[in-house]
VMD Tcl script that draws the C-alpha trace (Angstrom):
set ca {
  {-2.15 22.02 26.34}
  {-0.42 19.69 23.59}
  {0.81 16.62 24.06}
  {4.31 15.95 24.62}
  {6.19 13.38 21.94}
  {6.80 11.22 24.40}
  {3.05 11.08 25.54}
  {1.78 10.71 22.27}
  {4.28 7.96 21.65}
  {3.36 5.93 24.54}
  {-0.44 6.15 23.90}
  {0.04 5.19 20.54}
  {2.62 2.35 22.09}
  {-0.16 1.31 24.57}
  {-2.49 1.47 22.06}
  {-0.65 -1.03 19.39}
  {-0.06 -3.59 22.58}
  {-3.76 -3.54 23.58}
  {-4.50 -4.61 19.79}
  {-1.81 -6.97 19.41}
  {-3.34 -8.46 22.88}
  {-6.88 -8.38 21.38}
  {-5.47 -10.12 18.06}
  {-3.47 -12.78 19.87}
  {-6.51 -13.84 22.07}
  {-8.51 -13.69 19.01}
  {-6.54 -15.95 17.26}
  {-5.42 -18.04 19.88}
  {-9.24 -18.99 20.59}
  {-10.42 -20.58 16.71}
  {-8.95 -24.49 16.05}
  {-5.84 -24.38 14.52}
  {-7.29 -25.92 11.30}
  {-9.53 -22.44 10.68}
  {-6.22 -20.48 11.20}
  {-4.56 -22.27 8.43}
  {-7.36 -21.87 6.19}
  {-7.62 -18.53 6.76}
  {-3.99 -17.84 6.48}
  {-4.01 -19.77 3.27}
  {-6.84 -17.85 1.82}
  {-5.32 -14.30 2.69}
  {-1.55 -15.82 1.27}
  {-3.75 -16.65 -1.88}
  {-5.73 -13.04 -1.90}
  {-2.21 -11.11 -2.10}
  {-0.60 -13.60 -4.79}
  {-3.38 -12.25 -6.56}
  {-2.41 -8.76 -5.95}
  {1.45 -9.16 -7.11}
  {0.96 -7.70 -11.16}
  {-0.89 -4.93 -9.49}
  {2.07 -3.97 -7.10}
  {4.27 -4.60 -10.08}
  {2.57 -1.97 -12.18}
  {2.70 -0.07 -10.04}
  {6.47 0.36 -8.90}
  {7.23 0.01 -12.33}
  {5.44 3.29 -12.94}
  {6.85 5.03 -9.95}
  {10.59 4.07 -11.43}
  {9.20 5.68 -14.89}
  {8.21 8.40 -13.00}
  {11.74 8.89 -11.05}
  {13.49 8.12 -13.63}
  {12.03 10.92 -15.78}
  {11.95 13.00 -13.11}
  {15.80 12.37 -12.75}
  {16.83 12.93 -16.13}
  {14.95 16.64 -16.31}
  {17.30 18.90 -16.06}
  {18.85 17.47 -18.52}
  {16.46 17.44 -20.91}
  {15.56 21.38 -19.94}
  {19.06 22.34 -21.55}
  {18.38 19.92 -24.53}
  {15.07 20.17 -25.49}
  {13.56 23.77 -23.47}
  {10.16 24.26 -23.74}
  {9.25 21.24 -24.48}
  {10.55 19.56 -21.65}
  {7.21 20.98 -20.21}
  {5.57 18.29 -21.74}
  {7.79 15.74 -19.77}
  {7.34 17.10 -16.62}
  {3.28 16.76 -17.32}
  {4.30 13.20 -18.37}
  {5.82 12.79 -14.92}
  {3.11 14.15 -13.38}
  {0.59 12.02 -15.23}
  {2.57 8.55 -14.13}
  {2.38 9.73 -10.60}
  {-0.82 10.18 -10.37}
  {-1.57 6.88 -12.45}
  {0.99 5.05 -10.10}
  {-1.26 6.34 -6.81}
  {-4.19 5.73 -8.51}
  {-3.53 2.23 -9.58}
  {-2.11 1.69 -5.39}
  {-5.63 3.01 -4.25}
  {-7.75 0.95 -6.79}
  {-5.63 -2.36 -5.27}
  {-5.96 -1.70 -1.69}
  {-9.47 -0.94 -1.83}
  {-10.43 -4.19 -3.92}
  {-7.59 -6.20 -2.26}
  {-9.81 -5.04 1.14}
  {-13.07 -5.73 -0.63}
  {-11.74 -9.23 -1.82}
  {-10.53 -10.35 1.80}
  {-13.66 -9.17 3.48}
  {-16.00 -11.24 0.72}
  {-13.63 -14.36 1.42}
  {-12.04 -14.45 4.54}
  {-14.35 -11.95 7.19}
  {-17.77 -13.22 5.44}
  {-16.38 -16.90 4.85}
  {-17.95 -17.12 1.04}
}
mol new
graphics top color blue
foreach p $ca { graphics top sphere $p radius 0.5 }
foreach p [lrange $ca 0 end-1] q [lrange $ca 1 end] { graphics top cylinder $p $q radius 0.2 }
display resetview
């Protein structure tokens, strides 16, 4: 039998709440000194990731505004508006790729500094 949306809701509410708990205790239990440094270090960790995020809304907005001005260029240009649409596609998948490259070292980066301590 499947779960109900309200079920699954609450589970994942419950769920959420236990790690929040876990997080706060967690937290709550190192000197406040170590939670500044740490907070520091992960403020400093995402500065470092700002050109990154840049790049990447900048070529999602390429991407739109291609996207956007399509149709436009179907009754201008016909056939070879093909070649913007594979343009579009080709800056979406460059804008997703460039979001998965950051997270991953952005994740790889905060575990070397902040999990490890180095």
């Amino acid at each position: 039998m499947k779960a109900s949306p309200n079920t699954t809701f609450e589970h994942k509410q419950a769920q959420w709440s236990d790690h929040g708990k876990a997080k706060a205790a967690e937290y709550s239990s190192i000197p406040f000194d170590q939670f500044a440094r740490n907070l520091l270090k992960e403020i400093s960790i995402g500065i470092n990731y700002i050109p990154n995020a840049i790049a990447v809304v900048f070529t999602l907005i390429g991407a739109i505004y291609l996207l956007i001005r399509l149709p436009s260029a179907i009754e201008e240009l016909g056939g070879i508006s093909f070649l913007i649409l594979l343009f579009v596609l080709g800056l979406g998948i460059i804008s997703y790729r460039l979001f998965l490259v950051a997270k991953a070292d952005y994740y790889e980066e905060r575990k070397r500094k902040i999990i490890n301590g180095k």
